[in-house]
C-alpha positions as CSV (number, residue, x, y, z in Angstrom):
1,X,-16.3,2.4,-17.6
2,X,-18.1,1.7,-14.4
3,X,-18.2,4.4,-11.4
4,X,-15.3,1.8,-9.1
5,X,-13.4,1.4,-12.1
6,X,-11.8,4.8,-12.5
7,X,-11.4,5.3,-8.9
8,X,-9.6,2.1,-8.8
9,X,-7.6,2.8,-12.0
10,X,-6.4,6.5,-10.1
11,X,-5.4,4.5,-6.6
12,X,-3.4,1.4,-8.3
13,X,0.1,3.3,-8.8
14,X,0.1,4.6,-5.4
15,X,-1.7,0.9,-3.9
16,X,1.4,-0.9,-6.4
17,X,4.1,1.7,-5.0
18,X,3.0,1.1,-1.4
19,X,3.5,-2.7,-2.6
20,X,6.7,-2.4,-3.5
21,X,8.1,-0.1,-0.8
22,X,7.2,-3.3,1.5
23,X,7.1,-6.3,-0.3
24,X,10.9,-5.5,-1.6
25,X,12.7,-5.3,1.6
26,X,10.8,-8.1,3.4
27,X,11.4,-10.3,0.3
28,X,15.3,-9.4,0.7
29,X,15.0,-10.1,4.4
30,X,13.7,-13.6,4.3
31,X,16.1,-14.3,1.4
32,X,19.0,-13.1,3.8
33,X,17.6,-15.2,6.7
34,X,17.2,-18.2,4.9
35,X,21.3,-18.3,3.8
36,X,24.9,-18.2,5.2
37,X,25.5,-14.1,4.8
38,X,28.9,-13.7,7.2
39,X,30.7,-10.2,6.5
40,X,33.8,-11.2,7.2
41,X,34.0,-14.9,7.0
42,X,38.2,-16.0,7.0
43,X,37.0,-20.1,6.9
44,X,34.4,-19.9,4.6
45,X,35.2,-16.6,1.9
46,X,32.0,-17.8,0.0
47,X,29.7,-17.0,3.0
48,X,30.7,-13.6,2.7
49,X,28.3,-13.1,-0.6
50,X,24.4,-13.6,-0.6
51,X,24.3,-16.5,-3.3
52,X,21.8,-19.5,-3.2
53,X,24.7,-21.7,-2.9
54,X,24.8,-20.7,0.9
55,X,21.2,-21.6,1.6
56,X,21.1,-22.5,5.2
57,X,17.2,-22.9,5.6
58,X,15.9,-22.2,8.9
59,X,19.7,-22.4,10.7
60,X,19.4,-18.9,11.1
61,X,16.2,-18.8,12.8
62,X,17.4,-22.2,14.8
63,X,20.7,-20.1,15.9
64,X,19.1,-17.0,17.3
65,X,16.6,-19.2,19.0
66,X,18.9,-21.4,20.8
67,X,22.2,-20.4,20.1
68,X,22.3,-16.4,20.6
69,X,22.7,-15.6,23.9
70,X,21.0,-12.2,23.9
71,X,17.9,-12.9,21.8
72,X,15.5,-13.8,24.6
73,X,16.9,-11.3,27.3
74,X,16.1,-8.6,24.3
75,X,12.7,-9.9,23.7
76,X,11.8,-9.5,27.1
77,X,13.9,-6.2,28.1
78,X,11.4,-4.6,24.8
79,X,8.1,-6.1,25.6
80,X,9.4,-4.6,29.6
81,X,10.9,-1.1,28.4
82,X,7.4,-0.6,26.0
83,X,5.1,-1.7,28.5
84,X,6.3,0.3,31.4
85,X,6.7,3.7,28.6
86,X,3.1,2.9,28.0
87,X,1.7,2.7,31.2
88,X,3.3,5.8,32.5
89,X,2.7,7.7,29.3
90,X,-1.1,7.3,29.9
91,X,-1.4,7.9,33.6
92,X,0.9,11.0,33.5
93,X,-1.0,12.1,30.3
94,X,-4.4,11.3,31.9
95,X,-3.7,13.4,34.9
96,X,-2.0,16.2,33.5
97,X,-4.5,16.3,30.6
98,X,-7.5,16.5,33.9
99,X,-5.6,19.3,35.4
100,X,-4.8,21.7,32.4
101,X,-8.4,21.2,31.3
102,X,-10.1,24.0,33.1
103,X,-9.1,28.0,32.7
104,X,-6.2,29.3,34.8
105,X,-3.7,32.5,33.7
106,X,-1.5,31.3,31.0
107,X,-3.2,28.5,30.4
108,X,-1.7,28.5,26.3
109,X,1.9,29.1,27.3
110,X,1.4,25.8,29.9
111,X,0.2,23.8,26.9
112,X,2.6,24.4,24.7
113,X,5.6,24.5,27.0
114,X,4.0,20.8,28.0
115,X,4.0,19.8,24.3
116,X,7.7,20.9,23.6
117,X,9.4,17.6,24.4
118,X,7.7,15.7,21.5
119,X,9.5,18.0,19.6
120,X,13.0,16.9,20.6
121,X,15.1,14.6,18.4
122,X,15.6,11.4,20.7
123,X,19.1,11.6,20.8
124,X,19.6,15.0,21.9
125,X,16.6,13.5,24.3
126,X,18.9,11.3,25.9
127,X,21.9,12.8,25.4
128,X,20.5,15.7,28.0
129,X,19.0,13.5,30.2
130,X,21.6,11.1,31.0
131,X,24.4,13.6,31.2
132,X,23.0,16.5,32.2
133,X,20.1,14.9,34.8
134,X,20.6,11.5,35.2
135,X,24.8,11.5,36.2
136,X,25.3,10.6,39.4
137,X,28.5,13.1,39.3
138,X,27.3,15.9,37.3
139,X,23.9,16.0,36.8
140,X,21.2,17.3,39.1
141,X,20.8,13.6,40.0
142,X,24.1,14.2,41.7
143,X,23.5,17.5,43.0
144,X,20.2,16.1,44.7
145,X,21.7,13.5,46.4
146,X,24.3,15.6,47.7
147,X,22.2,18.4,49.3
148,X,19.8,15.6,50.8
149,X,22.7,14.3,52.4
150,X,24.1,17.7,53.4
151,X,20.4,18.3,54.8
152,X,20.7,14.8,56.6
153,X,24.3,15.7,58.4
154,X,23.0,19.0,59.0
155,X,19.9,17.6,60.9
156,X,22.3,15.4,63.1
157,X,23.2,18.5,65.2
158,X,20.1,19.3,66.5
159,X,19.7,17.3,70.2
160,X,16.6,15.7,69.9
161,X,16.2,14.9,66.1
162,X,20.1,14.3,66.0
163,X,20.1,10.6,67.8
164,X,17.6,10.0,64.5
165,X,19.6,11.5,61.7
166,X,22.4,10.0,63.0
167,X,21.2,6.5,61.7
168,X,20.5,7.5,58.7
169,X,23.1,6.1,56.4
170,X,24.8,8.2,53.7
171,X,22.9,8.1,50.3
172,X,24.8,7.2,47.4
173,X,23.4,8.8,43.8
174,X,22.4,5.9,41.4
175,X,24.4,5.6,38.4
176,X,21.8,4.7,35.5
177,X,24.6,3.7,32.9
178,X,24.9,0.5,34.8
179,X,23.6,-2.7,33.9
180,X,20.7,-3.0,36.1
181,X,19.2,0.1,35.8
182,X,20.4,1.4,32.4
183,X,16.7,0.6,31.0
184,X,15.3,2.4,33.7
185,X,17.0,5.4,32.5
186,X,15.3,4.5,29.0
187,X,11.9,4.3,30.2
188,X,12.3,7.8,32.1
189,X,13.9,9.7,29.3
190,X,11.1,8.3,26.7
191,X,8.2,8.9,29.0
192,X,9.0,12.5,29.4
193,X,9.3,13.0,25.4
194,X,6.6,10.8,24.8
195,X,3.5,12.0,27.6
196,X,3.1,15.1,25.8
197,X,1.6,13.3,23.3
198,X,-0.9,11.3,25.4
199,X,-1.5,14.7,27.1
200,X,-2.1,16.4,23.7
201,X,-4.6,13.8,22.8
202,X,-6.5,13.3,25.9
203,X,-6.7,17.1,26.3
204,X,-8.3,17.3,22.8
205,X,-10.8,14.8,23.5
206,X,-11.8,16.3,27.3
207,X,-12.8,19.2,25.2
208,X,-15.7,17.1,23.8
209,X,-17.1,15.5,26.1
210,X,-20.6,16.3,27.2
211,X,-20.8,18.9,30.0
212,X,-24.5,18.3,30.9
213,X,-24.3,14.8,31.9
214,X,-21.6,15.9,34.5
215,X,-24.2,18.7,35.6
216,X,-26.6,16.4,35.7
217,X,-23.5,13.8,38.1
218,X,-23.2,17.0,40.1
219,X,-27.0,17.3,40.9
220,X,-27.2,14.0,41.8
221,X,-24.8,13.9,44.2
222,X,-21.9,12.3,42.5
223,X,-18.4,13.2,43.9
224,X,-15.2,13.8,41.6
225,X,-14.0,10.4,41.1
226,X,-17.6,8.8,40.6
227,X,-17.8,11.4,37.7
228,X,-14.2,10.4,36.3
229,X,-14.9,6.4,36.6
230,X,-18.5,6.8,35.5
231,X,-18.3,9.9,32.4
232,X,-14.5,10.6,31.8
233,X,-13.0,7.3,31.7
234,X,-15.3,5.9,29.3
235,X,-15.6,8.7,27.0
236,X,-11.4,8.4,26.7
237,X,-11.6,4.8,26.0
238,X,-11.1,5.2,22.2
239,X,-7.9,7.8,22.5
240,X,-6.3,6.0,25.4
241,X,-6.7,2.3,22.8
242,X,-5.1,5.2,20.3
243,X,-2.0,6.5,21.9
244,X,-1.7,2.7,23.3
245,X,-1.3,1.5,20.0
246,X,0.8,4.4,18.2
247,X,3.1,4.3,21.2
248,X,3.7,0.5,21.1
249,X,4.3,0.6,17.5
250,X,7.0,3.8,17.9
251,X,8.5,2.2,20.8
252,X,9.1,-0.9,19.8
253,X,12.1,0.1,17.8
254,X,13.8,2.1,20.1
255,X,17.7,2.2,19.4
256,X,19.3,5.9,20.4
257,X,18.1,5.6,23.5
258,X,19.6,2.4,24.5
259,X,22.8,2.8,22.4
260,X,23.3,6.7,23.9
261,X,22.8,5.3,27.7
262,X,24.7,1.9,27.6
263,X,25.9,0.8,24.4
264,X,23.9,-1.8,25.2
265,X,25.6,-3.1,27.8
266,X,22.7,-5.4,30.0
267,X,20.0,-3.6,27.8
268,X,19.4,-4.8,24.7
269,X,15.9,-4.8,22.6
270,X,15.1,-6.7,19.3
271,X,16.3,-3.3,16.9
272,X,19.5,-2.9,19.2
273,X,20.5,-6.9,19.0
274,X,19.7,-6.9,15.1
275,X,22.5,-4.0,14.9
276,X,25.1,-6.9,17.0
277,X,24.1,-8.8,14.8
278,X,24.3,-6.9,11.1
279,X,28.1,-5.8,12.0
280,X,29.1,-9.4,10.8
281,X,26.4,-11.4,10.5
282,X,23.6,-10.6,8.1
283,X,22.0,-14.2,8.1
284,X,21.5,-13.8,12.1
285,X,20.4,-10.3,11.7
286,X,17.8,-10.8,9.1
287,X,16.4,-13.6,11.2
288,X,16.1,-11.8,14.2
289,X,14.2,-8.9,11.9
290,X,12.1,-11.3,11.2
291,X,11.2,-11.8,14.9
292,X,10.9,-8.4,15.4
293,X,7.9,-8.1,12.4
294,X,6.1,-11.0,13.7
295,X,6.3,-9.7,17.8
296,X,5.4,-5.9,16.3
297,X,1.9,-7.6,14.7
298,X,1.0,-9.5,17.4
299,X,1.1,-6.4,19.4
300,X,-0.8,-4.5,16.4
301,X,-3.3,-7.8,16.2
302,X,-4.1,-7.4,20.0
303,X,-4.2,-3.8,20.2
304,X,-5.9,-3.5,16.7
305,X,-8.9,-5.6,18.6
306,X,-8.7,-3.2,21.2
307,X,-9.2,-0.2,19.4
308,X,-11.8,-1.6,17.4
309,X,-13.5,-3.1,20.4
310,X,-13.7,0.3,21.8
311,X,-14.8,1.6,18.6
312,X,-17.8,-0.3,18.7
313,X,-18.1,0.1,22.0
């Protein structure tokens, strides 16, 4: 027996498990997609059973596509709500990561109290922030809104500033349930739970990276952010590609979020309309799964090429 042949032999139950953990399901999905699979089904009883006899081909795909009113509005509301996560998960996690990187008193009880909300199941997540922070009623959203504008009518007595004040119009709280701003509410409540991550990784990496060249910056006359375009940046070029990529992949099935914060009213995403859709229709549902695999690896094509681009870079 040859020196690859044993190793080989000793990884091919876990290579043939891992095999079947994601052949199986995918096989199942496109065998739902491709047939007329309708829960409850009163005109046609025989829909309401997965048998060949149903085939419906690409219908499925053909009806989400042109027929389902939501698909496209959730395909762009989760390449939005995962691009805007992203972006402010790596700018707050950049900066923060730059500030908590030097020594200051209780400097390990800052790090791990900014950690902590990775820890937090997403649903309690948003369960606190949109009841507790976000409502315009109760919440400190609320409460903010309402001493600004006692500050504001407060300010109108005074006789010069008053004539200025008194312009002002009263501020009403914004009510992030509602349809337009429901997925802004998303974004914020995921961005807090997630940029301890990013911080956590970009931290780690600051710790490696090679004092005497910014020495060397300093002696030369370079200022702060010369030494953060020109050293820091570059040397975080592999962990921001990192936490990019993990977060897109994470974030592209967000559901508890959405479902806790609107029930999906006027913000939907791919996981949220395939759950419409799997209440009745399972034909529909496994279609638009479908969608969902083949958006998630073009994302993890293009930001597979950017990690590995910075990788050999």
């Amino acid at each position: 027996m040859s020196k690859r042949t044993l190793p080989r032999l000793l990884q091919a139950p876990a290579v043939l498990l891992l095999l079947f953990w994601m052949l199986i399901p995918l096989g199942m999905t496109l065998y739902f997609s491709s047939i007329r699979y309708v829960l409850n089904s009163l005109r046609k009883p025989e829909w309401t059973t997965p048998s060949l006899s149903n085939w419906r081909g690409l219908g499925n795909y053909e009806y989400v596509l042109f027929n389902a009113k939501d698909f496209w509005f959730a395909v762009q509301n989760s390449v939005f709500i995962v691009t805007s996560i992203i972006i402010l998960t790596v700018v707050l996690g950049l900066a923060i990561a730059m500030l908590i990187n030097r020594s200051f008193p209780g400097r390990g009880i800052v790090r791990v109290l900014l950690i902590s909300p990775f820890f937090v199941m997403p649903a309690v997540n948003a369960v606190l922030w949109i009841n507790m922070i976000l409502d315009p009623v109760l919440g400190l959203n609320g409460l903010a809104v309402d001493g600004l504008n006692a500050l504001i009518g407060g300010l109108k007595d005074f006789p010069v500033l008053g004539a200025f004040f008194s312009l002002w119009p009263e501020i009403e709280p914004v009510s992030f349930r509602a349809t337009q701003t429901s997925a802004y509410a998303v974004i914020i409540m995921v961005t807090w739970q997630w940029t301890p991550f990013a911080i956590l990784i970009f931290m780690t990496s600051l710790q490696s990276e090679d004092q005497q060249q910014k020495e060397a910056a300093i002696l030369d006359g370079a200022n702060a952010w010369s030494q953060f375009r020109n050293l820091t940046l570059p040397h975080l070029a592999r962990p921001i590609a990192i936490v990019v990529m993990i977060q897109a992949i994470f974030h592209l099935s967000l559901y508890a979020e959405i479902e806790i914060v609107s029930r999906g009213n006027g913000n939907k995403n791919l996981p949220y309309l395939i759950g419409d859709f799997v209440n009745n229709n399972i034909g529909a549902a496994s279609a638009t799964g479908i969608f969902a695999v083949i958006l998630a690896n073009i994302v993890a094509i293009f930001l597979l090429r950017m990690v590995g681009k910075s990788l050999m870079d």
